[in-house]
BAFI-3210 file (N, C-alpha, C; in Angstrom, 3 decimals, decimal comma, padded with zeros to 6 digits):
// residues 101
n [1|2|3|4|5|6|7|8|9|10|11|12|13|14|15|16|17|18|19|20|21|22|23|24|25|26|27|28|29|30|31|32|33|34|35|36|37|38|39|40|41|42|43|44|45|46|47|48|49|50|51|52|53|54|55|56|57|58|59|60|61|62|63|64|65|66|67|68|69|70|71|72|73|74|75|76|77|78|79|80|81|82|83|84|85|86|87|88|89|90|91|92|93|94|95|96|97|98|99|100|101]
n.u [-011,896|-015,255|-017,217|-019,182|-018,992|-017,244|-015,212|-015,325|-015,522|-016,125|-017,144|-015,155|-016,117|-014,110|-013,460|-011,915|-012,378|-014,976|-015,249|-013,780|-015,295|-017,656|-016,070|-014,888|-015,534|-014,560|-014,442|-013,966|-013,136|-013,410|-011,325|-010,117|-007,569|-006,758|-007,406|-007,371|-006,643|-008,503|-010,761|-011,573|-012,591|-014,601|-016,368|-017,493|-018,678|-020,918|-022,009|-022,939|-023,770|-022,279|-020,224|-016,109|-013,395|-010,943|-008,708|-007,195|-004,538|-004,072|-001,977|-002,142|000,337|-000,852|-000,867|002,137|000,731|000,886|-000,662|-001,814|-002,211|-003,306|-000,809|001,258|002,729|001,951|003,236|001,635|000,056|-002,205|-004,332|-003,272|-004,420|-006,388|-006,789|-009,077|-009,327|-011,775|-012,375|-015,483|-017,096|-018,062|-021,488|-021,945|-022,988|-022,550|-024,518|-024,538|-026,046|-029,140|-029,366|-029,524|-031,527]
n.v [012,805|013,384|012,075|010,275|008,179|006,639|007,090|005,303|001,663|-000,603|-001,981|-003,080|-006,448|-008,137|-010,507|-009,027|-006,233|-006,104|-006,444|-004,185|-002,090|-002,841|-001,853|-000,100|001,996|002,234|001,589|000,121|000,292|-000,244|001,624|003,836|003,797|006,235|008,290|010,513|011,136|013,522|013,414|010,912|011,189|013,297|011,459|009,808|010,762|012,016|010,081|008,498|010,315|010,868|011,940|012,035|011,639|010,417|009,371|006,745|005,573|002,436|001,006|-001,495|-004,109|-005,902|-009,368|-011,455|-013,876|-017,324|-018,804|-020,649|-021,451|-023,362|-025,400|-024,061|-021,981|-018,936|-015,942|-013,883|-010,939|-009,846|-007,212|-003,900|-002,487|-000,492|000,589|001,830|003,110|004,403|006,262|006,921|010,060|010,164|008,657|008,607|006,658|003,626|001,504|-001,046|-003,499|-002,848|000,141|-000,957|-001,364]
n.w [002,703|003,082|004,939|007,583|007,499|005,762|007,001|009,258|009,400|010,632|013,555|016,376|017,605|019,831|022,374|024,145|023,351|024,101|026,751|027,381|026,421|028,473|030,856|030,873|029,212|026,779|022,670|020,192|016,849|013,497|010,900|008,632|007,102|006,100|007,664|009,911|014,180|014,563|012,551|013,209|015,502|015,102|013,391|014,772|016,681|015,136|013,973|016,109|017,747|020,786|023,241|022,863|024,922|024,567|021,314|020,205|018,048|015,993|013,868|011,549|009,468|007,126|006,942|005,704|003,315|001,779|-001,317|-003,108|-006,796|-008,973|-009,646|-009,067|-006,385|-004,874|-003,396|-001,184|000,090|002,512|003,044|004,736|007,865|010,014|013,379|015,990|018,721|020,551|023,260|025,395|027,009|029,943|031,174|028,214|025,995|023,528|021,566|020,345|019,448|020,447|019,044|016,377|013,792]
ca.u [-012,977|-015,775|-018,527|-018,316|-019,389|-016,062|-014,007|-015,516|-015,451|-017,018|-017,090|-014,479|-016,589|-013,779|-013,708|-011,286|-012,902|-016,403|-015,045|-012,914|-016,891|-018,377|-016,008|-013,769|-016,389|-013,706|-015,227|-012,970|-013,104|-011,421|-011,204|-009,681|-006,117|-005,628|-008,216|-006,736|-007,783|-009,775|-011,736|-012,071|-013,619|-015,934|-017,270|-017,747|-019,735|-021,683|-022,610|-023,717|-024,626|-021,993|-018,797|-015,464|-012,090|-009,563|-008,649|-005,692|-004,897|-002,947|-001,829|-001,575|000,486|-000,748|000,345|002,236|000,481|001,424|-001,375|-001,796|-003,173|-002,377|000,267|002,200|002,416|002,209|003,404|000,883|-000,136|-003,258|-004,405|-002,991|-005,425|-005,891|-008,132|-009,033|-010,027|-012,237|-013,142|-016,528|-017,301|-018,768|-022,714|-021,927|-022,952|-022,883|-025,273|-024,633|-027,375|-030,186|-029,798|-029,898|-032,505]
ca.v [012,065|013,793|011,659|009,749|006,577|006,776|007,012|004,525|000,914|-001,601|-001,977|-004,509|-007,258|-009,098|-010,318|-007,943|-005,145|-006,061|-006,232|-002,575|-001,498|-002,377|-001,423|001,858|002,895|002,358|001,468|-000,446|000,276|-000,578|002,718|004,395|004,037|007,524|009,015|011,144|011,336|014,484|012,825|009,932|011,771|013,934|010,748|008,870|011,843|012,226|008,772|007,833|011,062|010,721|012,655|011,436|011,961|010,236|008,234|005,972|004,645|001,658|000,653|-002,759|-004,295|-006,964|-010,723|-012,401|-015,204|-017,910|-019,281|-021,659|-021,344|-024,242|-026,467|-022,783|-021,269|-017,251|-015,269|-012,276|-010,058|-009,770|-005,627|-004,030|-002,114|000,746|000,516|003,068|002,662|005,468|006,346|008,285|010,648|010,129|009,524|008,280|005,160|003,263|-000,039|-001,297|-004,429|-002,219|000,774|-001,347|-001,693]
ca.w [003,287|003,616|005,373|008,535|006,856|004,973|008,219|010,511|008,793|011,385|014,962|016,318|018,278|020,417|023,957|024,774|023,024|024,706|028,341|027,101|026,392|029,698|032,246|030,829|027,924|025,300|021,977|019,099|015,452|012,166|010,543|007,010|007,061|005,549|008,544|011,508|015,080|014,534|011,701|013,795|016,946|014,687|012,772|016,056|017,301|014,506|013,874|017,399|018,806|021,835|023,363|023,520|025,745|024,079|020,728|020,356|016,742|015,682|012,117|011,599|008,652|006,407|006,904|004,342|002,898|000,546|-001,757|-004,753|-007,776|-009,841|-009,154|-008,762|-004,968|-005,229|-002,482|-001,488|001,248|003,135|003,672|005,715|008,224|011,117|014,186|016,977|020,412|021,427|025,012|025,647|028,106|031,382|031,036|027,161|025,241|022,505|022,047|018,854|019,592|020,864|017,950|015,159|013,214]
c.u [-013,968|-017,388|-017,947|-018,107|-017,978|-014,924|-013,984|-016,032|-016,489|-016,583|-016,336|-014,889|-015,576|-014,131|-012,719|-011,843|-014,160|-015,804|-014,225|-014,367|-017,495|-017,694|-015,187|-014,397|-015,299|-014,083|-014,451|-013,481|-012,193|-011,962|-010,392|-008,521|-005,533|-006,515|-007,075|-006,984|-008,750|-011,163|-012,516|-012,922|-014,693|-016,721|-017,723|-018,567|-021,005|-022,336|-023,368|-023,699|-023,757|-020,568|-017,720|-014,341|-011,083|-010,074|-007,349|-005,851|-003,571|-003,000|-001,459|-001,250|000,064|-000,090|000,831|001,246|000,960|-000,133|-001,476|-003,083|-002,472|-002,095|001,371|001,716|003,003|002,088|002,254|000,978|-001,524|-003,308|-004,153|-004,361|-005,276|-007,050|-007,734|-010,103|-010,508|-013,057|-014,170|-016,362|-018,144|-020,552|-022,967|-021,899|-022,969|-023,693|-025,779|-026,133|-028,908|-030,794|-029,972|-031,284|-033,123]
c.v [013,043|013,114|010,611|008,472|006,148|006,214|005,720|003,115|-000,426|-001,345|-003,468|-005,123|-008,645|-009,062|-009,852|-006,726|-004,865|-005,676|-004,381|-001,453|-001,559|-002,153|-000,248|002,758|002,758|001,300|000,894|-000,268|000,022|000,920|002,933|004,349|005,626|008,731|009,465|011,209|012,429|014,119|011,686|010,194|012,486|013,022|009,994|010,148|011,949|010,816|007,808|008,785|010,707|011,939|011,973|012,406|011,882|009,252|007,756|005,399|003,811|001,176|-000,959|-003,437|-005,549|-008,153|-011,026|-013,620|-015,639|-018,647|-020,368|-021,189|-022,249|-025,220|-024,993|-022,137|-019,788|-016,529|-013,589|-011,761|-009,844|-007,826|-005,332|-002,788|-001,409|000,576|001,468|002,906|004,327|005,575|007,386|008,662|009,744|010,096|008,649|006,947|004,108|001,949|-000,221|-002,685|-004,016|-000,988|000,371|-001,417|-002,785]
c.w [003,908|004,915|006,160|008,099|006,193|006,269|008,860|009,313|009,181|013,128|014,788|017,445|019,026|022,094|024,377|024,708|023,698|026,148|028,426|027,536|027,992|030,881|032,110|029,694|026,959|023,884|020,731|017,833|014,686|011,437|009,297|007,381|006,792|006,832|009,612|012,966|015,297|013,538|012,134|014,907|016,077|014,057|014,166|016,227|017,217|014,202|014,811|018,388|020,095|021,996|023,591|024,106|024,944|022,759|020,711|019,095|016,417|013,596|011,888|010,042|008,102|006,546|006,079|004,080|001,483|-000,056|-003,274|-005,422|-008,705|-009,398|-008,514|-007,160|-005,458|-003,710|-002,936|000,344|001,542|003,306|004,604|006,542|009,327|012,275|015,316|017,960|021,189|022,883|024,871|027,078|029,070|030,835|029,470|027,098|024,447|022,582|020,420|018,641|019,831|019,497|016,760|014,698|012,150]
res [x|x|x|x|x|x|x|x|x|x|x|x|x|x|x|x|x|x|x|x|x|x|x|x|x|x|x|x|x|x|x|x|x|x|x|x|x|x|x|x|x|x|x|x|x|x|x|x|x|x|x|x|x|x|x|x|x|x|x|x|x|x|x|x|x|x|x|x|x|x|x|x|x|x|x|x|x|x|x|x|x|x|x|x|x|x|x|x|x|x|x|x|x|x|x|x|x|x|x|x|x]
***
């Protein structure tokens, strides 16, 4: 993976993740499953121009689901997926509503 765009997937917009944002600066993403936390702090860097402290990454597995097609029910699996909670520095900010364009 060379490019940050690769690494960093979406920003995760819950109301946990928002209240994470305005009172400890910590910043939620879904991220590349096969990414590291050094890949993850240098695309965060580079992508919004900020510093961070810490990342924390979780892996989360795929639900089962059951679905129809038919009259036939087919057992599958939903993707499974990785997200990472980065803290910026002191001073640092991200404002995903304001930099858009």
């Amino acid at each position: 993976m060379k490019f940050a765009e690769d690494i960093i997937i979406r920003p995760i917009m819950t109301e946990k993740s928002v209240v994470m944002q305005d009172n400890q600066r910590k910043f939620t993403f879904e991220v590349n499953p096969a990414a590291n936390k050094i890949q993850i702090r240098d695309a965060v860097e580079k992508l919004f121009n900020v510093k961070t402290t810490d990342i924390k990454t979780m892996n989360y597995l795929g639900k089962s689901v059951e679905r129809r097609i038919g009259r036939t029910r087919v057992a599958g699996r939903k993707k499974s997926w990785k997200k990472a909670i980065v803290t910026l520095k002191e001073g640092h900010d991200i404002d995903f509503f304001n930099d858009a364009v």
